[in-house]
C-alpha atoms as one frame of an Amber mdcrd trajectory, in Angstrom:
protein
  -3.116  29.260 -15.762  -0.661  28.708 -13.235   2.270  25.913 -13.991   2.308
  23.610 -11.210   5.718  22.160 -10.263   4.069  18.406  -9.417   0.793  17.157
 -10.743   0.092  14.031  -8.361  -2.944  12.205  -9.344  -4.361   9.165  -8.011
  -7.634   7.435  -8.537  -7.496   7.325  -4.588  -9.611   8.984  -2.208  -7.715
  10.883   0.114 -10.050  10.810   2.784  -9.917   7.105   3.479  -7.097   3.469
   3.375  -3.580   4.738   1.765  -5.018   8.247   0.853  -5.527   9.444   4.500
  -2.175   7.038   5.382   0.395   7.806   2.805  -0.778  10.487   0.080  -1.607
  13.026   2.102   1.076  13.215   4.693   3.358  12.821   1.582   1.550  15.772
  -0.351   2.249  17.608   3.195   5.934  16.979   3.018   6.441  17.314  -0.527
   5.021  20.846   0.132   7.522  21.820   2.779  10.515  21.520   0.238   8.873
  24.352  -1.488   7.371  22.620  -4.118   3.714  24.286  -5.872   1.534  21.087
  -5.794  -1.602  20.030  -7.532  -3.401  16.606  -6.144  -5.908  15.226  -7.964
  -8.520  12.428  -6.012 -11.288  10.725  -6.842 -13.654  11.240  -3.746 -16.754
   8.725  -2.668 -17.917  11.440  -0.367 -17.569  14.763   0.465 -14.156  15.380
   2.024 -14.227  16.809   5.488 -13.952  20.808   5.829 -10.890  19.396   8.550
  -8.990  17.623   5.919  -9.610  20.348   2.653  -8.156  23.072   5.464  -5.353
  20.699   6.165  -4.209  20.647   1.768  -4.869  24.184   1.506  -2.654  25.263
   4.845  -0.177  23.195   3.318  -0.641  25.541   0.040  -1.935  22.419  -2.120
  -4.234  22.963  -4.609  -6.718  19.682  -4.306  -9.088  19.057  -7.225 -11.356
  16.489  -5.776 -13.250  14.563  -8.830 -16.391  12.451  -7.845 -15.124   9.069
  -7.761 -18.025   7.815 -10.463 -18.922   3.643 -11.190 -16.423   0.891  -9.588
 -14.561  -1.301 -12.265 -12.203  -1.319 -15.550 -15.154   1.289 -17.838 -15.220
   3.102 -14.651 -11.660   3.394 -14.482 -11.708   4.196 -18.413 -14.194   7.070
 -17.102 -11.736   7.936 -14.420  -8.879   8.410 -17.000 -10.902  10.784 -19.210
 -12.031  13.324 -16.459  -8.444  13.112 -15.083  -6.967  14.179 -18.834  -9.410
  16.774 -18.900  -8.755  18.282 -15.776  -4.792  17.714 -15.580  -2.763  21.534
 -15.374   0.358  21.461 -16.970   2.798  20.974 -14.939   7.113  20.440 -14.504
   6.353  16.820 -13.130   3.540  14.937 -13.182   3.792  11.633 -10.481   0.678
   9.262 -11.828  -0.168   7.302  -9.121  -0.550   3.631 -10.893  -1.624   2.997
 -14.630  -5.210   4.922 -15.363  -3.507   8.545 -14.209  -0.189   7.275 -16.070
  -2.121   7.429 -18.961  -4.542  10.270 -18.497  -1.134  12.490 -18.102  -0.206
  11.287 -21.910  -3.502  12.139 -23.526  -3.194  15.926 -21.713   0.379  16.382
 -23.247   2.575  16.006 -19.858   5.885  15.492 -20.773   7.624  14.677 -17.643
   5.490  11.808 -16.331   6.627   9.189 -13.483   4.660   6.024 -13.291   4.122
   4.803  -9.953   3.461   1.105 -10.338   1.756   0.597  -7.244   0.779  -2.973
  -7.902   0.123  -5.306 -11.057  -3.194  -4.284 -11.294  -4.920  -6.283 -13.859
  -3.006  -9.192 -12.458  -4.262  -8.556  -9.231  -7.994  -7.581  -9.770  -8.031
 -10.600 -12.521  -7.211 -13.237  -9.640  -9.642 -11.733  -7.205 -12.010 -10.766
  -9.556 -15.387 -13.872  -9.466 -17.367 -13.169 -12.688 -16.178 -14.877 -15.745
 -17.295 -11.666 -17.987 -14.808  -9.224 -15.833 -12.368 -11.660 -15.899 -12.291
 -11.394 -19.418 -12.330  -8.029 -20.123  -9.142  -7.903 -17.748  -7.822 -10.297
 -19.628  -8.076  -7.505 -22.598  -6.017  -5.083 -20.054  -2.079  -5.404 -21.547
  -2.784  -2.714 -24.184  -3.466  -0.522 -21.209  -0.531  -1.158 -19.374   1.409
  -0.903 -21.914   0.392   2.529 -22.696   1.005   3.951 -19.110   4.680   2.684
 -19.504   5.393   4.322 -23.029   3.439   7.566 -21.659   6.210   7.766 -18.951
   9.973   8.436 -18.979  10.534   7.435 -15.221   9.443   4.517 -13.126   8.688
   3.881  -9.523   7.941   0.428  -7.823   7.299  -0.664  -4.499   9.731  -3.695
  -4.909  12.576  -4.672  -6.168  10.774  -7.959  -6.878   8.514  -6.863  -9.932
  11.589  -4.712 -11.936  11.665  -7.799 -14.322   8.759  -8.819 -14.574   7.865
  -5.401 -15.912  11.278  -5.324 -18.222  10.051  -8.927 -19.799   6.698  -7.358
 -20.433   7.814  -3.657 -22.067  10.814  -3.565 -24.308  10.718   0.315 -23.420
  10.709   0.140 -19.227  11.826   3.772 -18.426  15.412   3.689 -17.781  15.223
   6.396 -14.693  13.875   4.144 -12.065  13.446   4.197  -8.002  12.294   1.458
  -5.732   9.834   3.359  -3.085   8.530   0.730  -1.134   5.092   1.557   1.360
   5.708   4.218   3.403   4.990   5.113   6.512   4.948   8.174   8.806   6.955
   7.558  11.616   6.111  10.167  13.810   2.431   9.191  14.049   3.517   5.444
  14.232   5.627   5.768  17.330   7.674   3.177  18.643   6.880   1.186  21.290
   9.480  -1.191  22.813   7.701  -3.144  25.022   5.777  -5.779  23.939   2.546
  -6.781  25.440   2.409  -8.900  28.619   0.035 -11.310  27.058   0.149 -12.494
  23.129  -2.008 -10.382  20.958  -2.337 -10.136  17.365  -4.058  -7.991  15.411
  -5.766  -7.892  11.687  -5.701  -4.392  10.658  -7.482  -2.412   8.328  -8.766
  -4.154   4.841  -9.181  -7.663   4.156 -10.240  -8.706   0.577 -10.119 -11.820
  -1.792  -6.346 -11.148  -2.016  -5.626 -12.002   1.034  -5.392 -16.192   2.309
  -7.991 -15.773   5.455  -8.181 -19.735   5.571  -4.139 -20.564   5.735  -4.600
 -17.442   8.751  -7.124 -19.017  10.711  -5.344 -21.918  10.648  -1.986 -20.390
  11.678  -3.820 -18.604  14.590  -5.803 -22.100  15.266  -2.333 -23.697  15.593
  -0.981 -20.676  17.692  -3.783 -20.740  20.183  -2.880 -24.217  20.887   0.178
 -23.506  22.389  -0.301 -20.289  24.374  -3.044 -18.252  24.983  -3.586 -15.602
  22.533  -6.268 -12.856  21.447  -6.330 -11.404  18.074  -8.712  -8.849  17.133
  -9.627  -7.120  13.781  -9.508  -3.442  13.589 -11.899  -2.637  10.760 -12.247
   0.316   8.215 -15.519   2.249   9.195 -16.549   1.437   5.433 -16.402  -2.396
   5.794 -19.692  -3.905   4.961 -18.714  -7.101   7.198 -17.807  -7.391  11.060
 -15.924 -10.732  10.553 -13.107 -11.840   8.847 -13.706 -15.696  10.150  -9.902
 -15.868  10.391  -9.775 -17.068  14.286 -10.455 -13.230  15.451 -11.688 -13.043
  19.007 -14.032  -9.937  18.142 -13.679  -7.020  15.634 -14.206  -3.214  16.359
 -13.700  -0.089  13.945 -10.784   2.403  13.604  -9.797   5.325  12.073  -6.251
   5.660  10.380  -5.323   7.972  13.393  -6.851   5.797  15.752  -4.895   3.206
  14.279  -1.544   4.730  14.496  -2.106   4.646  18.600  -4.317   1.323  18.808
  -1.544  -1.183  17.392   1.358  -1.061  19.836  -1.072  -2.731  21.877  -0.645
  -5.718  20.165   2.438  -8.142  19.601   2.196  -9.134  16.366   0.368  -8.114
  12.888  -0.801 -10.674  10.271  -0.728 -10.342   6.180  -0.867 -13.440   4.727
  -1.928 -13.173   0.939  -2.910 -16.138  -1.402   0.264 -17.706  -2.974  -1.915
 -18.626  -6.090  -1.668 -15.106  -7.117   1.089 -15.761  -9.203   3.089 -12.491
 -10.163   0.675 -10.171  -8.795   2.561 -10.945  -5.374   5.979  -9.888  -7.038
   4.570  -6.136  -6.716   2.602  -6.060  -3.192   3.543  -4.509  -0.099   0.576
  -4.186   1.992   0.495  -1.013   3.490  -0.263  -2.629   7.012   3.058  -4.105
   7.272   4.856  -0.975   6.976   3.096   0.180  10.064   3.391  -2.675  12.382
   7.291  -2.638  11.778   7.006   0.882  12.797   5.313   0.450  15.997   7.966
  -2.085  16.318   5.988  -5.338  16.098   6.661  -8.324  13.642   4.703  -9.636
  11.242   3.318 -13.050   9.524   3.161 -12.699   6.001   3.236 -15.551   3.457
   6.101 -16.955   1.530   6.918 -14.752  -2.288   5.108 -11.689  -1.064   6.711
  -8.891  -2.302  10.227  -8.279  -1.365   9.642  -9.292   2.377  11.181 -12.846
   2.349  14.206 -10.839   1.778  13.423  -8.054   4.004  11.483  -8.965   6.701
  12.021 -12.581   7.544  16.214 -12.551   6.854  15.543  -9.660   9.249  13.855
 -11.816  11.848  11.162  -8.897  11.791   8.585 -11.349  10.982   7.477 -15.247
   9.833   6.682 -16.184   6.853   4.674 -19.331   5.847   2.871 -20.863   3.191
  -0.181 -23.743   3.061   2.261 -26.947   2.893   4.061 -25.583   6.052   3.913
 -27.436   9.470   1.738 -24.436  10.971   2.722 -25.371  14.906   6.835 -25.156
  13.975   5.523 -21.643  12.298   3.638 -20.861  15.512   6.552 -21.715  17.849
   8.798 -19.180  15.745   6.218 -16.325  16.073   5.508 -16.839  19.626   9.700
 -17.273  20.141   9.682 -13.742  18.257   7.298 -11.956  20.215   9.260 -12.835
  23.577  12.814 -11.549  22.334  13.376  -7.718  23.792  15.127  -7.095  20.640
  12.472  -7.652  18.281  10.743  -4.444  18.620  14.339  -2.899  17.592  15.012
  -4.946  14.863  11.051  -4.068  13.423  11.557  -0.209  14.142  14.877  -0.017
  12.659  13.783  -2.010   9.472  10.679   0.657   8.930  13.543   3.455   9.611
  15.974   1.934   6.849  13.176   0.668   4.529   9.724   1.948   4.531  10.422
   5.418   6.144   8.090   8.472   4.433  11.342  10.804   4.948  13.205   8.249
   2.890  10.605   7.666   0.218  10.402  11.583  -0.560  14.206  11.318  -1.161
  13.871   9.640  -3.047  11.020  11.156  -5.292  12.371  14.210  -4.976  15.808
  12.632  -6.920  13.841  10.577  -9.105  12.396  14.136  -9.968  15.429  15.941
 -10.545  16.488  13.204 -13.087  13.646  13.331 -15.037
């Protein structure tokens, strides 16, 4: 059998949210430094014959795994087929815990863990029934066992690094902060802003995210000037309203996406600030893009590293439930009138959340491991 250079797997689909956005173009340009590439996906549906040509013109072999029963046993499901299925390989990059620890039980070696998010944390706080909150609660053994079957780490903050070195004694010493990243040649700039406010909710809106505090925020905001804000919906969403003082919703393709949001002014991504440490580790993807386009953002207060980022920036406001909400609104609508604005959000997604930059970054975190 063929030894592939990378092994990237993912329980991910790559046909839809941060698969079609980040994985593959990142698969694409991993490729183009010459580097023999296996990607492993769990699909929902068949994959279009457009998108399997697009892999294999890139000379990536794709093994797409039917993506099975939602949940923690069906992740447990996830990790066996991936073990059993996972080439050897120079470098394997698991994509979050279950594929961290599916490349241990197939003997990788080299394996990076790619701690996209504190995932028990996360699905525990969002998570309704008292029986699956429990059996999350049973998840630390897991985690722990995608860190010691690693020897490097990658994280999309800065923010979570100790949280993760007070939780495992043996945090791989070969590290790399790779925060969201986006591909700025399909999100072109635009540096004019919209003659009248608009804001936009893009893409996926769960439990996670505070859609009372933001229909407040754009309650208070309409108050003062006249303002439409729209949701662009996944085609998958099983609702067509987020109730979070959107004027009307409509659905978008990630491509369609990439061209639809320089019409707006400003983004929103305002999470729950209840989630405790889960928050340490998020960076919505959707943020990363609306800096791109070159349009700020409102997130809420802890989220990630974007206090630091983003709002020290002026790229964005942040705010949080005990906040005077029309002081907040005044900021955001002072934002959106500045001509420098759209600079300062382009040249933060340049510096920060770049794709170019993050595969620099893999590609050193490879070299050391």
């Amino acid at each position: 059998m063929t030894k592939f250079d990378l092994t990237y797997a993912t329980v991910d689909s790559l046909s839809e949210g941060v698969g079609s956005s980040q994985i593959a173009p990142l698969m694409e340009r991993l490729a183009g430094h010459g580097m023999k590439i296996n990607l492993m996906t769990f699909e929902k549906e068949a994959p279009s014959i457009a998108l399997r040509d697009r892999m294999a013109n890139s000379g990536i072999a794709w093994t797409q795994i039917p993506f099975g029963n939602p949940g923690l046993l069906g992740g447990m499901a996830r990790t066996i087929q991936l073990a059993r299925l996972m080439p050897d390989s120079e470098i394997t990059h698991a994509r979050s815990d279950f594929p961290s620890v599916a490349a241990r039980f197939s003997g990788q070696k080299r394996v990076l863990w790619d701690v996209r998010s504190l995932w028990a944390d996360q699905r525990k706080f969002i998570e309704e029934s008292p029986i699956k909150r429990g059996v999350l609660s049973l998840y630390a053994p897991f985690e722990k066992m995608a860190c010691n079957s690693s020897i490097a780490l990658s994280t999309l903050t800065n923010a979570v690094v100790p949280i993760l070195e007070e939780r495992h004694e043996n945090l791989p010493k070969i590290r790399t902060v790779v925060p969201t990243a986006v591909d700025l040649d399909r999100f072109n700039f635009s540096p004019v802003m919209p003659s009248k406010l608009k804001g936009l909710y893009s893409g996926t809106y769960n439990k996670y995210y505070d859609l009372d505090l933001s229909r407040k925020f754009i309650e208070e905001l309409k108050k003062l000037i006249r303002c439409d804000v729209d949701w662009a919906r996944p085609k998958e969403s099983k609702i067509h309203s987020l109730n979070a003082g959107e004027s009307h919703s409509f659905t978008a393709t990630q491509p369609e996406m990439a061209t639809l949001m320089s019409d707006y002014s400003f983004g929103m991504s305002i999470c729950r600030e209840e989630a405790g440490l889960s928050l340490k580790a998020a960076m919505p993807t959707k943020i990363a893009e609306f800096l791109a386009i070159g349009r700020p953002v409102v997130v809420n207060e802890g989220l990630g590293d974007c206090d630091e980022l983003i709002v020290e920036n002026g790229a964005g406001v942040k705010i949080k439930r005990t906040d005077n909400l029309e002081r907040k609104a005044l900021e955001l609508i002072d934002l959106c009138s500045r001509l420098e604005t759209p600079h300062i959000c382009r040249d933060l997604a340049q510096n920060h959340f770049s794709l170019d930059e993050g595969i620099s970054n893999y590609i050193k975190i490879y070299s050391q491991m």
